[in-house]
RODRENSE-332407 format. One record per residue: residue in three letters; x, y, z of N, C-alpha, C, O in turn. Coordinates in nm, 4 decimals, always signed. Layout:
<nodes>
NODE  type  nX  nY  nZ  caX  caY  caZ  cX  cY  cZ  oX  oY  oZ
NODE  ALA  X  Y  Z  X  Y  Z  X  Y  Z  X  Y  Z
...
</nodes>
This chain:
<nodes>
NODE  type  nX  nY  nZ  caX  caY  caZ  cX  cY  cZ  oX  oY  oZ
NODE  UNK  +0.8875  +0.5354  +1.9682  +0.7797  +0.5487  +1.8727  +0.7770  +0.4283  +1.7779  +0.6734  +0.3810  +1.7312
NODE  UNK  +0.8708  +0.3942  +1.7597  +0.9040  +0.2814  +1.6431  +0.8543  +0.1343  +1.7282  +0.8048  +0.0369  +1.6713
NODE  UNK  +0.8789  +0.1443  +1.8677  +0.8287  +0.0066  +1.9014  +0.6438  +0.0407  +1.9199  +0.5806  -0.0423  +1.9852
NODE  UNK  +0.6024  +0.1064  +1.8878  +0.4743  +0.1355  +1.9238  +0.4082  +0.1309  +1.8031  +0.2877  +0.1059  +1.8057
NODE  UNK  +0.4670  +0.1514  +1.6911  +0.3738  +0.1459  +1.5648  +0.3943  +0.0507  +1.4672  +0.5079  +0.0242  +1.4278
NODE  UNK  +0.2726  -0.0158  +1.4144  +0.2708  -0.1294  +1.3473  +0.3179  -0.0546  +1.1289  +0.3160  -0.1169  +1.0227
NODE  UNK  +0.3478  +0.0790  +1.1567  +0.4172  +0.0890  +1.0509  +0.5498  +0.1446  +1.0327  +0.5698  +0.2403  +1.1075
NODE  UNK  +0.6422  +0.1158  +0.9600  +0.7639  +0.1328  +0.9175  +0.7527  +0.2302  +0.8215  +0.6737  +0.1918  +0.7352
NODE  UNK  +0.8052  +0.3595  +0.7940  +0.8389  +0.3781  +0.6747  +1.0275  +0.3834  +0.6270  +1.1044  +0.3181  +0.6976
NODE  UNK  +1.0676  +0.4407  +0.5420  +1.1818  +0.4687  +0.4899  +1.1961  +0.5022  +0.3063  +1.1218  +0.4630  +0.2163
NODE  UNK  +1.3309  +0.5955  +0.2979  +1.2881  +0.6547  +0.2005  +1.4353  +0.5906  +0.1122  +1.5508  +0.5914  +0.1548
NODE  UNK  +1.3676  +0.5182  -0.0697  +1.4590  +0.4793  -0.1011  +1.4510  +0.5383  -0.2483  +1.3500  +0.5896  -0.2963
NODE  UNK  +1.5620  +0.5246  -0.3065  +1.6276  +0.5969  -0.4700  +1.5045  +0.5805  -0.5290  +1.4261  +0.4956  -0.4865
NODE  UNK  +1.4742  +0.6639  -0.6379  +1.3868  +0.6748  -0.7029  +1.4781  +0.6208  -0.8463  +1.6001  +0.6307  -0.8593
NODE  UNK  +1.3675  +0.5537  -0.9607  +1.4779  +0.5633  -1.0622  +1.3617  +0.5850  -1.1691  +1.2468  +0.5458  -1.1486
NODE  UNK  +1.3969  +0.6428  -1.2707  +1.3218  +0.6564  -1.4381  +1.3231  +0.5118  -1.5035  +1.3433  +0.3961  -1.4664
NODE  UNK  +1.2872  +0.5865  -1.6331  +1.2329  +0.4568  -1.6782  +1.3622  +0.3198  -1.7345  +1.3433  +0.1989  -1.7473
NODE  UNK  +1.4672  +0.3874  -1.7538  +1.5893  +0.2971  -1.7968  +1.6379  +0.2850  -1.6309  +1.7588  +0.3013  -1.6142
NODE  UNK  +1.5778  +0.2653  -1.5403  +1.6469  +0.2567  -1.4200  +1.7164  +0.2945  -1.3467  +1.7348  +0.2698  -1.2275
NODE  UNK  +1.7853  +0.3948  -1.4543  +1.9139  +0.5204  -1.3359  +1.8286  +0.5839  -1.2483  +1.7065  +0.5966  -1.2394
NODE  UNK  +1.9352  +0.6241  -1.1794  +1.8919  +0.6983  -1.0157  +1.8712  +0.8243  -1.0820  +1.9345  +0.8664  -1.1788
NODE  UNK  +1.7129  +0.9189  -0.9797  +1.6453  +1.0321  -0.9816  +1.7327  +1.1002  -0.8855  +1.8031  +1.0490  -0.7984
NODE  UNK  +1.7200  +1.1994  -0.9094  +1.8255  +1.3287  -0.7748  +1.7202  +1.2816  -0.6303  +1.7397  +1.3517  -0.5310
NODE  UNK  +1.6253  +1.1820  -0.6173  +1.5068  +1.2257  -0.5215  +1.4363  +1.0670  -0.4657  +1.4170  +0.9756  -0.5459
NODE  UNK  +1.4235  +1.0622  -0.4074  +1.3870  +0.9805  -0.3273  +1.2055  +0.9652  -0.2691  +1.1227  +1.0482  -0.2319
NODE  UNK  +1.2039  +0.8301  -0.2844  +1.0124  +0.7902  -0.2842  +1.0259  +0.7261  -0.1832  +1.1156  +0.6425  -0.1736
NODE  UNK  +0.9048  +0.7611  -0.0458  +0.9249  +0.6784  +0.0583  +0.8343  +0.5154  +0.0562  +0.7219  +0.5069  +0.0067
NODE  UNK  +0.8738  +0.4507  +0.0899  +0.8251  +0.3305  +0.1353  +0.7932  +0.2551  +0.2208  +0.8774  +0.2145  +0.3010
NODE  UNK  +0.6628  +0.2160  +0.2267  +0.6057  +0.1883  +0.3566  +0.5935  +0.0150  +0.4367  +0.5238  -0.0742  +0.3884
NODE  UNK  +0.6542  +0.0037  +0.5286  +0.6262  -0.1083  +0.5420  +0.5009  -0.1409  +0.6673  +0.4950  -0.0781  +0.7730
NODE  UNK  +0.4212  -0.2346  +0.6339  +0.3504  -0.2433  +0.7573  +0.3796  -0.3909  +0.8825  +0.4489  -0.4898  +0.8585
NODE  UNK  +0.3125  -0.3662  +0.9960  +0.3334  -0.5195  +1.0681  +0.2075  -0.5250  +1.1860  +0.1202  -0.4535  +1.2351
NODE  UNK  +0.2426  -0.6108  +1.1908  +0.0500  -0.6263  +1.3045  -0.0105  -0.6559  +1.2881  -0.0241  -0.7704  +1.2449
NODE  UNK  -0.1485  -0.5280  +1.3226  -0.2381  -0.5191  +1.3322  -0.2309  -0.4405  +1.1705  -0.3456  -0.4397  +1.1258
NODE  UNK  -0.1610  -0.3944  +1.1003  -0.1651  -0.3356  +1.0023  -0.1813  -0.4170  +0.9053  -0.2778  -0.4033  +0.8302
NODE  UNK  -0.0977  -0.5090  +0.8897  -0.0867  -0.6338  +0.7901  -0.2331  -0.6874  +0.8103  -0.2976  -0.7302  +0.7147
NODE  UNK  -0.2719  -0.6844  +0.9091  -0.3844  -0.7948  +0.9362  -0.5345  -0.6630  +0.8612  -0.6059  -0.7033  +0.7694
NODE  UNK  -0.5434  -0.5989  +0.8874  -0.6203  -0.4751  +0.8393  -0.5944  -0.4350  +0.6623  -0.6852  -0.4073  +0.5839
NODE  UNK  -0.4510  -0.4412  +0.6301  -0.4321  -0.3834  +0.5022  -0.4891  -0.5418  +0.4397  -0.5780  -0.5094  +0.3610
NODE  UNK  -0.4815  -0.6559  +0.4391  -0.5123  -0.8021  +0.4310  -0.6928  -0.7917  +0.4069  -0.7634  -0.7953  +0.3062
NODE  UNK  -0.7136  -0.7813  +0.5146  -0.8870  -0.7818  +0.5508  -0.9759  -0.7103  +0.4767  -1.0572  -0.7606  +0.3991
NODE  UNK  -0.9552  -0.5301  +0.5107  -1.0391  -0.4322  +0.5097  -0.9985  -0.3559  +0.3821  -1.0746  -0.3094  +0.2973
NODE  UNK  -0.8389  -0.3513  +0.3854  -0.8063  -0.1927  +0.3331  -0.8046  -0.2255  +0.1504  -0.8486  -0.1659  +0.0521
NODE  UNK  -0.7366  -0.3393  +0.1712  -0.7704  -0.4256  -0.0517  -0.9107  -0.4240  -0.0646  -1.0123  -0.4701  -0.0125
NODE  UNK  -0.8696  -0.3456  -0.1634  -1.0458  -0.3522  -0.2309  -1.0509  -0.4372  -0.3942  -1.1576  -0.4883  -0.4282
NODE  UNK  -0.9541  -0.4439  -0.4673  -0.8662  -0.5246  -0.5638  -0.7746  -0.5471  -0.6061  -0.6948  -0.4666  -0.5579
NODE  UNK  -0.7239  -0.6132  -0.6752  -0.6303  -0.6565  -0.7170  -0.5801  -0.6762  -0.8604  -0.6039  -0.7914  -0.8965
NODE  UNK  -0.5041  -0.5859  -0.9767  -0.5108  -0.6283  -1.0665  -0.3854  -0.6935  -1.1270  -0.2775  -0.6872  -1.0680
NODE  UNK  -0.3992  -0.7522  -1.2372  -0.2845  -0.8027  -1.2938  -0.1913  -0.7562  -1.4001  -0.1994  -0.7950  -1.5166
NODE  UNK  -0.1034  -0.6728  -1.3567  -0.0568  -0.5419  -1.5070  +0.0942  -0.6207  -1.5668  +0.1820  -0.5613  -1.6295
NODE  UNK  +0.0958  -0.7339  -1.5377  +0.1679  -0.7884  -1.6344  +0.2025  -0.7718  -1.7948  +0.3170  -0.7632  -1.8391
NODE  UNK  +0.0948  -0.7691  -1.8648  +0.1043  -0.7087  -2.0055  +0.1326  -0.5732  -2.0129  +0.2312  -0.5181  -2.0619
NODE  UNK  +0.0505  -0.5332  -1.9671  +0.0937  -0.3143  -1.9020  +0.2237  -0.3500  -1.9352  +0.2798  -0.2962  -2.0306
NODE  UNK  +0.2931  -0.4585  -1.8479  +0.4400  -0.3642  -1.7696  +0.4921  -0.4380  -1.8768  +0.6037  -0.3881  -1.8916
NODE  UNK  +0.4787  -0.5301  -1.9641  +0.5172  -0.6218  -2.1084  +0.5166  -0.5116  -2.2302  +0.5876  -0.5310  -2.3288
NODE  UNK  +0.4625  -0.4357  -2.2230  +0.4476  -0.3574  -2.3676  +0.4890  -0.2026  -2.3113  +0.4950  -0.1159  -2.3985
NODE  UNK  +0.5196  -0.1596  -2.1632  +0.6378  -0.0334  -2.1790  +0.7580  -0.1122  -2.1642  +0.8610  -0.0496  -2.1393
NODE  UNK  +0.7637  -0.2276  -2.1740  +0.9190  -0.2753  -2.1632  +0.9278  -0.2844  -2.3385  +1.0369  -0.2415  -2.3762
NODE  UNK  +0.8510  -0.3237  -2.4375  +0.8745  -0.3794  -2.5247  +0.9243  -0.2312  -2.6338  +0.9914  -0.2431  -2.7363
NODE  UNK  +0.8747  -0.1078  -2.5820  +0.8501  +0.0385  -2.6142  +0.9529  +0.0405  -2.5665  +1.0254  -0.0121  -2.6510
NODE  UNK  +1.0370  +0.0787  -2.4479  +1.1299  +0.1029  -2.4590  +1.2886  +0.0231  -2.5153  +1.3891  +0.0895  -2.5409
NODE  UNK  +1.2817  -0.1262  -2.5261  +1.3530  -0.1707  -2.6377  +1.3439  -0.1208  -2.7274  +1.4606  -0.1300  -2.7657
NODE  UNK  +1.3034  -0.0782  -2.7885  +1.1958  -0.0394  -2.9670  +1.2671  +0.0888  -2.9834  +1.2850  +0.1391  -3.0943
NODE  UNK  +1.3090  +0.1432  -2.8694  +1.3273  +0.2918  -2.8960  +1.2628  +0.4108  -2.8241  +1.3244  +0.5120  -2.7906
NODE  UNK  +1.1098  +0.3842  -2.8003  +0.9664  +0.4313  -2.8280  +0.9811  +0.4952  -2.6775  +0.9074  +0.4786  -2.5803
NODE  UNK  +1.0848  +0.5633  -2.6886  +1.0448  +0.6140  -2.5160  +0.9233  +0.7200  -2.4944  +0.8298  +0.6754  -2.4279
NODE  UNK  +0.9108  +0.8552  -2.5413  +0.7634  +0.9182  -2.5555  +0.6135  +0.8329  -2.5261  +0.5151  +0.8594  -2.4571
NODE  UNK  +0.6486  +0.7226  -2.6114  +0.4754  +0.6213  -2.5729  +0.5245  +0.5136  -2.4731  +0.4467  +0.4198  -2.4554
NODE  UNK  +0.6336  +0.5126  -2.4098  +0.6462  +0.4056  -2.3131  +0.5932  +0.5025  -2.2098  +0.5048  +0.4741  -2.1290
NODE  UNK  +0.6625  +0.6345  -2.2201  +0.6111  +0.7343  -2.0501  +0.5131  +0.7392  -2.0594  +0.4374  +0.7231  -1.9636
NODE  UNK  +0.4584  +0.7729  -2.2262  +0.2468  +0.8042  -2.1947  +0.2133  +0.6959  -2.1226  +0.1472  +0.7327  -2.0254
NODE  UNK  +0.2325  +0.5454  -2.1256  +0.2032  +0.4398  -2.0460  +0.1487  +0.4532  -1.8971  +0.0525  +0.4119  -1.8323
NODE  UNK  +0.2859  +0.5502  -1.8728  +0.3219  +0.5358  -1.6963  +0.2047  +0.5897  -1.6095  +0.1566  +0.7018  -1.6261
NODE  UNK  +0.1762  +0.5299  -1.5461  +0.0849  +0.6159  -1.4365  +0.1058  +0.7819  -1.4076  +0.2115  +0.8437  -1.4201
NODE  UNK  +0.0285  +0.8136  -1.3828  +0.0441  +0.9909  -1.3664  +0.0681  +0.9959  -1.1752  -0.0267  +0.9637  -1.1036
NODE  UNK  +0.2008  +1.0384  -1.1144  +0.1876  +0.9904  -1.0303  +0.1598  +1.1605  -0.9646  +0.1817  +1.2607  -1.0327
NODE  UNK  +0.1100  +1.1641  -0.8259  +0.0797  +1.3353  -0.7463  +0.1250  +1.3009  -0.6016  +0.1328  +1.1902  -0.5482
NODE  UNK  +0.1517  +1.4195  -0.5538  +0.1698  +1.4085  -0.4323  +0.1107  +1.3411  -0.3084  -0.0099  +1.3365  -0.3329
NODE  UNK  +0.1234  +1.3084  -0.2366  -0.0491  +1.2270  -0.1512  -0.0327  +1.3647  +0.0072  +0.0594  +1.3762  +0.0880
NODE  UNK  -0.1151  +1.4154  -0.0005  -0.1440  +1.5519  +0.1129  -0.1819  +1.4810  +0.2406  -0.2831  +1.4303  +0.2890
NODE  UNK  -0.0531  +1.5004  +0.2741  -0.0490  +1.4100  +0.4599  -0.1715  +1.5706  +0.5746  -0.2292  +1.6765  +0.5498
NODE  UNK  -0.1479  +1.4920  +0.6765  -0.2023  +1.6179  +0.7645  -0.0908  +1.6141  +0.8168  -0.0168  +1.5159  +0.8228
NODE  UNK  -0.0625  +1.7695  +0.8770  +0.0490  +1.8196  +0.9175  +0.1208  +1.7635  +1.0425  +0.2428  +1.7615  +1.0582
NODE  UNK  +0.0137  +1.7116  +1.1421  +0.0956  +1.6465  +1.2174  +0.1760  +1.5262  +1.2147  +0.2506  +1.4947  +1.3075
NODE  UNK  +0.1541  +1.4263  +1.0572  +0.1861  +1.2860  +1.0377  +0.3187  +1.3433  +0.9187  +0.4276  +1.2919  +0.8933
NODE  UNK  +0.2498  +1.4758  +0.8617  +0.4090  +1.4993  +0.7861  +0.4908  +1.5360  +0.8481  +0.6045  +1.5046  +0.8129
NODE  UNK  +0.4752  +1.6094  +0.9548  +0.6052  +1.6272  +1.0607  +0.6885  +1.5095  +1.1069  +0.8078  +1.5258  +1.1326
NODE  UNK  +0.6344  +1.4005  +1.1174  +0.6725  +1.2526  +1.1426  +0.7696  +1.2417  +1.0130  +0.8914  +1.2547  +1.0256
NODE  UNK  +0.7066  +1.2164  +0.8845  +0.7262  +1.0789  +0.8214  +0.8542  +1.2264  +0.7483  +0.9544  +1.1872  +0.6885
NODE  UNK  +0.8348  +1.3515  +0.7618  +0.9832  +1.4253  +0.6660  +1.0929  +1.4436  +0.7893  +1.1743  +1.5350  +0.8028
NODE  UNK  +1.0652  +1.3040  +0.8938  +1.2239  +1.3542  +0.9890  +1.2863  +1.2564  +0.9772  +1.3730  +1.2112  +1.0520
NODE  UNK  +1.2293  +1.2008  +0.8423  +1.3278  +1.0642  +0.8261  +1.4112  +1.0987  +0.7619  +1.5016  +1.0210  +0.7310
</nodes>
């Protein structure tokens, strides 16, 4: 299966906002191919630059300010696979 598909996944440490390790793990996707060539082309629709974003929850959490560094954070949710691709990607 793995030589047949132009994506990789694997699942690595999750960490909070001071960087220690979560009990839980976020998977990560790698692509190659025809995927790269598609996620490249079709699938970017933009691109932004969150440099300052990620400059001022760093500067919040020096400061102390952890409460308004998390309001910062993205609100993250589950993403609802179809059942036959979650059977795949949770036998990793």
């Amino acid at each position: 299966m793995l030589k047949n598909s132009p994506v990789r996944i694997q699942w690595d440490p999750e960490k909070n906002i001071f960087l220690e390790p979560l009990n839980y793990r976020s998977i990560q996707i790698g692509l190659s191919n025809i995927a790269v060539e598609n996620y490249t082309k079709d699938w970017i629709i933009s691109i932004d630059n969150i440099t300052e974003y990620c400059k001022e929850i760093h500067q919040l959490i020096k400061r102390n300010k952890i409460n308004q560094a998390k309001d910062l954070l993205p609100h993250e949710q589950s993403y609802p696979l179809p059942e036959d691709i979650a059977l795949i990607v949770n036998s990793y």
